[in-house]
N, C-alpha and C positions, 0 to 999 in steps of 0.2 A: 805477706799474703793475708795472715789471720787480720792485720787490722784494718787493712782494705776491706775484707768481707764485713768485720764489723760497724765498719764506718759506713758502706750501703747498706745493710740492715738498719741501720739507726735515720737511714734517709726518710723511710716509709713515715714511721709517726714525725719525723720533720717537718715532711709534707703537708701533714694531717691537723697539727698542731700550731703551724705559724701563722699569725693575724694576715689576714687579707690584704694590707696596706704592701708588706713586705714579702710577700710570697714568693714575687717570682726572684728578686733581689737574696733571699735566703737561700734558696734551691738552687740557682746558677751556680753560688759562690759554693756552696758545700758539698756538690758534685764538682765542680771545678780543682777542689785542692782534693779527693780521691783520684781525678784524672791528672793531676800533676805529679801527687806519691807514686802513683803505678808507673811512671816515667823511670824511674828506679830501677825498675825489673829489667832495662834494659840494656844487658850486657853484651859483651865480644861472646859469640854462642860458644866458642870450644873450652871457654873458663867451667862452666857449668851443664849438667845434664838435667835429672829431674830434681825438684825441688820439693820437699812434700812439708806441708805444717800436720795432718794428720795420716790415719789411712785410706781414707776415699776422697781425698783431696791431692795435688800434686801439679806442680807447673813444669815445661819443658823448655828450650828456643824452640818448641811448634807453638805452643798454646800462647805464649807468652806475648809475640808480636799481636796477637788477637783478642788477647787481654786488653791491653792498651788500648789499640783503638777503639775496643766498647765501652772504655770508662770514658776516652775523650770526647766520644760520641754524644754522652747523656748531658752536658752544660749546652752543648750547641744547638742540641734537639728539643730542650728549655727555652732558649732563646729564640730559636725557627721557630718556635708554634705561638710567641705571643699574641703577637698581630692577628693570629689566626682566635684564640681562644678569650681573649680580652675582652672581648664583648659578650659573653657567657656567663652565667651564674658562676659563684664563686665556687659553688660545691663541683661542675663539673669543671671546673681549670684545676679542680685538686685531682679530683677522679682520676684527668687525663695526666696528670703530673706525677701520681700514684703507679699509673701504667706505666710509665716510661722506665722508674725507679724501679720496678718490679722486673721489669723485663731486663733491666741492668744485673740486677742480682740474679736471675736464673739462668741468665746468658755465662755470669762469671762461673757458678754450679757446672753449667756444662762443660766450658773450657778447660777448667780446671779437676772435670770428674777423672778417677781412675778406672773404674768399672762402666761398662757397654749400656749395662741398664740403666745406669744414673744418667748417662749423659741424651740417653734415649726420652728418661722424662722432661729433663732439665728442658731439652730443646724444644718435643712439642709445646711444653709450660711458655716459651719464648715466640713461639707460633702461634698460641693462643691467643695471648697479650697486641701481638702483631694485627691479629685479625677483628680485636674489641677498637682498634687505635682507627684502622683502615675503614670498619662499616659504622661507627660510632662519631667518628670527626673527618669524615669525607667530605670534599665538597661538593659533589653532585648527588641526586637521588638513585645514580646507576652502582653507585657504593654498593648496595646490598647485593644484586648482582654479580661486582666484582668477589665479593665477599663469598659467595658463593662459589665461584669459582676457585678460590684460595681454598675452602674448607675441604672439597669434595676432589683435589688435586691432592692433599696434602694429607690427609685421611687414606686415601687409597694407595700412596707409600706407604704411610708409615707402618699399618696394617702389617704389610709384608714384612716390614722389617723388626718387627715387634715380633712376628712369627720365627724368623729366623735367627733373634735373639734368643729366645725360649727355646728353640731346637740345637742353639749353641750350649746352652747352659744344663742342658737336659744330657747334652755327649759329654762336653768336659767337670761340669759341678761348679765351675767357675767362671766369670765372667771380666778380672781384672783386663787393664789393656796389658801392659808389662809382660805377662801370665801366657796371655793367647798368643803373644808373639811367635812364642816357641814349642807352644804347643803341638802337639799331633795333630795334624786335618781330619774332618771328622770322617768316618767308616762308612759312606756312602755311596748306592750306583753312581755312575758319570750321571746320569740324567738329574738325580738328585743332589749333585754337586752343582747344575749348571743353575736349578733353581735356588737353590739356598746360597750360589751367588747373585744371582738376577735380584731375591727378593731383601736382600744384606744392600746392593746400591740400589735400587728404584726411591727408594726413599727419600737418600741423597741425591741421584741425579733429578727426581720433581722438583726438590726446593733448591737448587742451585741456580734457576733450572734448563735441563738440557733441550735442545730444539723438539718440538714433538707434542712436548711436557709441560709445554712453558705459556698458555694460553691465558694462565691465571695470573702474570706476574705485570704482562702491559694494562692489567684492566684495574691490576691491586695502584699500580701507578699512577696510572691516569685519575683516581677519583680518591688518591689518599693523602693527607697534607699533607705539612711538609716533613714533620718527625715520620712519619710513617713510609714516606717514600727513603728517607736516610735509614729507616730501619731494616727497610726490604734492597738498600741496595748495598751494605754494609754489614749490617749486621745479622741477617738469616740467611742468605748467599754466603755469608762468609763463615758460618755453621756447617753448611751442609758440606762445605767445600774442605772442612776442618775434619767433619764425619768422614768422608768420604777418605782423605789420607791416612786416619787412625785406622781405617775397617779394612782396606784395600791390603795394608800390610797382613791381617790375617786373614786374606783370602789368597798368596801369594801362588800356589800348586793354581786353582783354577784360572785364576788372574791371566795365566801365562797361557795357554790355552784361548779364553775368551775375548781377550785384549781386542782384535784384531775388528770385529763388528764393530767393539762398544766405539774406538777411534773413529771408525769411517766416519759412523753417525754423528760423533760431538763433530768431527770436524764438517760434514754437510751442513751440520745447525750452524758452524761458523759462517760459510758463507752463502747458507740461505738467508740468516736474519742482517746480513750486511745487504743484499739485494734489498730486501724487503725496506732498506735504507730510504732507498731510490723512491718508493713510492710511500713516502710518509712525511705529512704534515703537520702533524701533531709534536711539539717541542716534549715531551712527559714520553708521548708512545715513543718515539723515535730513538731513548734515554733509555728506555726501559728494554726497547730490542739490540739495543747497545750492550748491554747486561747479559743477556740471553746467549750473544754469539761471544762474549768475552768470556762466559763459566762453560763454554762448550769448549775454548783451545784448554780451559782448567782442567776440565776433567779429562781432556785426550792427554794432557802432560801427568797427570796422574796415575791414568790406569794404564799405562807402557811400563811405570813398573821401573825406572830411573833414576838415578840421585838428582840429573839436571831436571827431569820432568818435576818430581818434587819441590826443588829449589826454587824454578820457576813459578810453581803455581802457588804458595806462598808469597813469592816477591806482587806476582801479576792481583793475588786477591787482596790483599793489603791494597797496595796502590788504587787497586777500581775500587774498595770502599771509599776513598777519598776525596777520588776526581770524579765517583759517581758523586758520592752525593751535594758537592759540591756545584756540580751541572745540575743537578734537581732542585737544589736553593736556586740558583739562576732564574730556573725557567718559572720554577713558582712566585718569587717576586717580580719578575718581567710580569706574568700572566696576570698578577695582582692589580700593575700599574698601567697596562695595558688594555684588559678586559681579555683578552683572547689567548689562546694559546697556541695559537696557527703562527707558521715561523714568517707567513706573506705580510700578516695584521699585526705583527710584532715590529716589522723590520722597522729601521733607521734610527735603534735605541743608541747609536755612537752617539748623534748630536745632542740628544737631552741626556743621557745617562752617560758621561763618560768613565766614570769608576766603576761601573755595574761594567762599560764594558770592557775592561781589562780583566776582570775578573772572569768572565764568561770566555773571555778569548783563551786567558792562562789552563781555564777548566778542561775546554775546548782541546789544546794538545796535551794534556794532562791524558786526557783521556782515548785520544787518538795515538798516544805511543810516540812522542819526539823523543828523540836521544836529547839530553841523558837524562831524561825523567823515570822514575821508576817503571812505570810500566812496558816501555820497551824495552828493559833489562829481562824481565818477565817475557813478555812475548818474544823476544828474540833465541833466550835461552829453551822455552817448550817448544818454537820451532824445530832448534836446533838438535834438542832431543829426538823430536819426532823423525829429522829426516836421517838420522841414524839408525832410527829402529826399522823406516821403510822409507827409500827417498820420494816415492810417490806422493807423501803425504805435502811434501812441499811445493805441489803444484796450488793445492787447497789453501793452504795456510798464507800463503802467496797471494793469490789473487783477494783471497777477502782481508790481508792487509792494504794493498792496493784500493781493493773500495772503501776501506774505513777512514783510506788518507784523504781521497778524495773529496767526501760526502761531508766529510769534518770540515774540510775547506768552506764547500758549497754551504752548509751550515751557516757557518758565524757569517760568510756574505749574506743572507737572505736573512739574517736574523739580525744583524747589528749593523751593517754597511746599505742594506738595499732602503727601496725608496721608503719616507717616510709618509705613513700616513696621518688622515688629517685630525684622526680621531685624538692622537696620542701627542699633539700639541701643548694642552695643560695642563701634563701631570704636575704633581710635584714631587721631589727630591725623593729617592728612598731614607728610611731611616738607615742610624747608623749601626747599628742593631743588626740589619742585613750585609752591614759590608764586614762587620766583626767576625759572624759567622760565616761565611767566605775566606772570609781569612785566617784563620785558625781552622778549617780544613785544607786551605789551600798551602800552609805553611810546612808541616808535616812532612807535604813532598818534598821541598826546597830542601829540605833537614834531611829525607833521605838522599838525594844526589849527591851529598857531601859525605854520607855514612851510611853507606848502603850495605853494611855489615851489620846494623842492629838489626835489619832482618830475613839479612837470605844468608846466613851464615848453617843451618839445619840442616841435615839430610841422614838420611836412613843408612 
C-alpha cells in the first residue's frame, strides 16, 4: 500500500518535470506499472480482512476492488485525452495531466481512509478536481452551465453531511469507521434520527446519483471529455456508492425503519430513466441516464440492508465503471469521426469502422447485463435480494430490465448497423490509441467472468 501511495505522489512533479517531447510516453508508462502493482492487492477476500500500513489508513475486500480500478483508470484517461489536448499549449496538457494525478491520489486517500472525516474531504478534494477537468477541457461553451449544475447539486449534499458528521463526532468523540460499527446510536428524538439519517446519505445518494438528483450528471457528460466522462462514470459514482456502504452500516437501527421509501424511490428512478431511454438521441445523454438508473438498483440493493444486496452492489459498481466508460470512449471517438453525436447521424459505422464496432457492440452488452458478464451477476443478485425483502419490488426491477434489453438492441442498430450517411464517407481510420484504450477497459470484464471471486467475495 505505502509504495503505491508513494509512487502517485512522486507522479505530480513527474508531470511537472518531464521535457515536452516525452510527456505523454513518461506519464502513461509510470501510472501504468502503479496500475499493474495494485493488481497485487487482489486476493480470494476470506484470506484477508483489513490491511492497514498506518493509523488512518487501511485497506479491506470493500475498498480494495475500487482501489484497483482507480489506478487502472489514470494510464487510460492519459491516453483518452490525447487527441483531445495535443493541440494545447504545453503548460495546460500538464495542468490537465496534473488533475488527473491528483485526483488519482485523493481518490486512493479516500478509499483507503479509516476515519468518516477524512474520507469526507478526500472525496469532495476528488469532486473538485472533477469539476476544474469538466468546465475547464469541455468541449462545448454549455460546460460552464453543466459545471454549474455539478457544483450547486454536489454542495448542497455534502453540506448535510458535513453536518451530520460533526453531530456524529460531537455524541461519540470519535469518528473511526471500525469504531462506529459498534458503537451506541446516537441519543436522539425519532424525528432527529430520520434527519441525521436523510442528511448522512443525501450526500451519497446526489453523486451516485439517484433519480430526482441527478440532473447534474447528463449535462456534466454531455460537455465533458473524455477523461472526465470515465471520471464521472467510474470513479465519483463509484465513491459515493463506496460512501454510501461504509455509512449505511452505522445507520443500521434507522436504516431498518426507513428503508422502505428510500427503495421505492431508487427503484422508480430505475425505470423512469430507462423510459426516458426511449426518447433520447443523444449517444453521451442516453450513457449518462444509463448510469443514473444502474446507481438507483445500487442503492436499493444497499439500503435493504443484506449480505446479497451488498454483494451485489460491489459486483454491479465495479462492472458499470468499466462497461460505462468504455461506452463513453465509443461514443466520444465515433462523435470525433463523425462530427455528430446523434445516434441517426452516426449510423452505419460497421462498414467503415469495423473494429470500433466490435468494440461498441462488446461495450454495448457489457453494459446491458448479458450472462455471464459481470454485470448481470450484480443485477441479478440485488434483484434477488430485493424480491426477498418485498416481492413487489420485482414487478419494477423487471420491467426496466426488459427496457434496458431492448433499447440496448435498438442502440447498436441505429448506431452501427442503420443507414449510412453521406457525410461519414471519408473519414479516416481511428487511431490505435483508441482501440488500446478500449481494450484494456474492455478486458478486465473478460478476466472477471473467469474469477469473479476477486470481487464479489465481501460482505458484512
Amino acid at each position: 500500500m505505502l509504495k503505491v501511495l508513494i509512487a502517485t505522489i512522486l507522479l505530480l512533479p513527474t508531470f511537472w518535470l518531464t521535457c515536452p517531447k516525452s510527456l505523454s510516453t513518461t506519464t502513461t508508462t509510470h501510472s501504468l506499472l502503479i496500475a499493474l502493482t495494485t493488481l497485487t492487492w487482489l486476493k480470494w477476500t476470506s484470506e484477508t480482512r483489513w490491511t492497514s500500513p498506518n493509523t488512518y489508513m487501511a485497506t479491506d475486500p470493500l475498498s480494495t476492488p475500487h482501489l484497483v480500478l482507480t489506478c487502472w483508470l489514470l494510464p487510460l484517461m492519459i491516453l483518452a485525452s490525447q487527441n483531445h489536448i495535443s493541440p494545447e499549449p504545453i503548460s495546460r496538457q500538464r495542468t490537465h495531466i496534473i488533475l488527473l494525478g491528483s485526483l488519482l491520489t485523493f481518490s486512493i486517500f479516500a478509499l483507503s481512509a479509516t476515519e468518516d472525516i477524512i474520507f469526507y474531504i478526500m472525496f469532495e478534494a476528488t469532486v473538485i478536481r472533477t469539476l476544474i477537468i469538466v468546465t475547464g477541457w469541455g468541449n462545448q461553451t454549455e460546460r460552464l452551465t453543466a459545471g454549474s449544475y455539478f457544483l450547486i447539486y454536489t454542495v448542497a449534499g455534502s453540506l448535510r453531511l458535513l453536518v451530520a458528521l460533526l453531530l456524529l463526532l460531537q455524541s461519540t468523540r470519535t469518528l473511526p469507521m471500525l469504531v462506529l460499527q459498534y458503537s451506541q446510536p446516537l441519543q436522539l428524538k425519532p424525528w432527529g434520527h430520520m434527519i441525521w439519517w436523510a442528511g448522512c446519505l443525501l450526500a451519497f445518494l446526489v453523486k451516485m446519483p439517484l433519480y430526482g438528483v441527478h440532473l447534474w450528471l447528463p449535462n456534466a457528460h454531455v460537455d465533458a471529455p473524455a477523461a472526465g466522462s470515465m471520471v464521472l462514470a467510474a470513479v465519483v459514482l463509484n465513491l459515493a456508492g463506496y460512501g454510501l456502504l461504509r455509512m449505511i452500516v452505522m445507520l443500521d437501527p434507522v436504516s431498518n425503519e426507513l428503508a422502505y421509501p428510500f427503495v421505492i424511490f431508487a427503484l422508480r428512478g430505475f425505470i423512469l430513466t430507462r423510459s426516458i431511454w426511449l426518447r433520447q438521441t443523444h449517444l453521451k445523454s442516453l450513457m449518462a441516464y444509463s448510469s443514473v438508473g444502474l446507481m438507483g438498483l445500487v442503492a436499493g440493493g444497499i439500503v435493504i440492508l443484506t449480505a446479497w444486496g451488498f454483494w451485489g452492489a460491489i459486483i454491479l459498481m465495479i462492472g458499470h465503471g468499466l462497461a460505462s466508460s468504455a461506452l463513453f470512449c465509443v461514443a466520444i471517438t465515433a462523435s470525433e469521426g463523425t462530427l455528430s453525436r446523434t445516434m441517426v447521424l452516426a449510423g452505419g459505422l460497421l462498414v467503415f469502422f469495423p473494429l470500433t464496432a466490435v468494440w461498441c457492440f462488446i461495450a454495448i452488452l457489457a453494459n446491458s447485463a448479458l450472462p455471464p458478464l459481470p454485470n448481470v451477476m450484480g443485477q441479478l443478485i440485488i434483484i434477488t435480494s430485493l424480491f426477498n425483502w418485498s416481492p413487489w419490488t420485482f414487478v419494477l426491477s423487471g420491467l426496466a430490465t426488459l427496457i434496458t434489453a431492448s433499447y440496448s438492441v435498438y442502440l447498436f442498430l441505429m448506431s452501427l448497423r442503420g443507414p449510412t450517411p453521406k457525410h461519414i464517407t471519408g473519414l479516416e481510420p481511428y487511431h490505435s490509441r483508441d482501440h488500446l484504450v478500449i481494450t484494456m477497459l474492455l478486458m478486465p470484464i473478460i478476466v472477471l467472468v473467469t474469477k469473479p471471486e476477486l470481487i464479489w467475495g465481501w460482505c458484512y
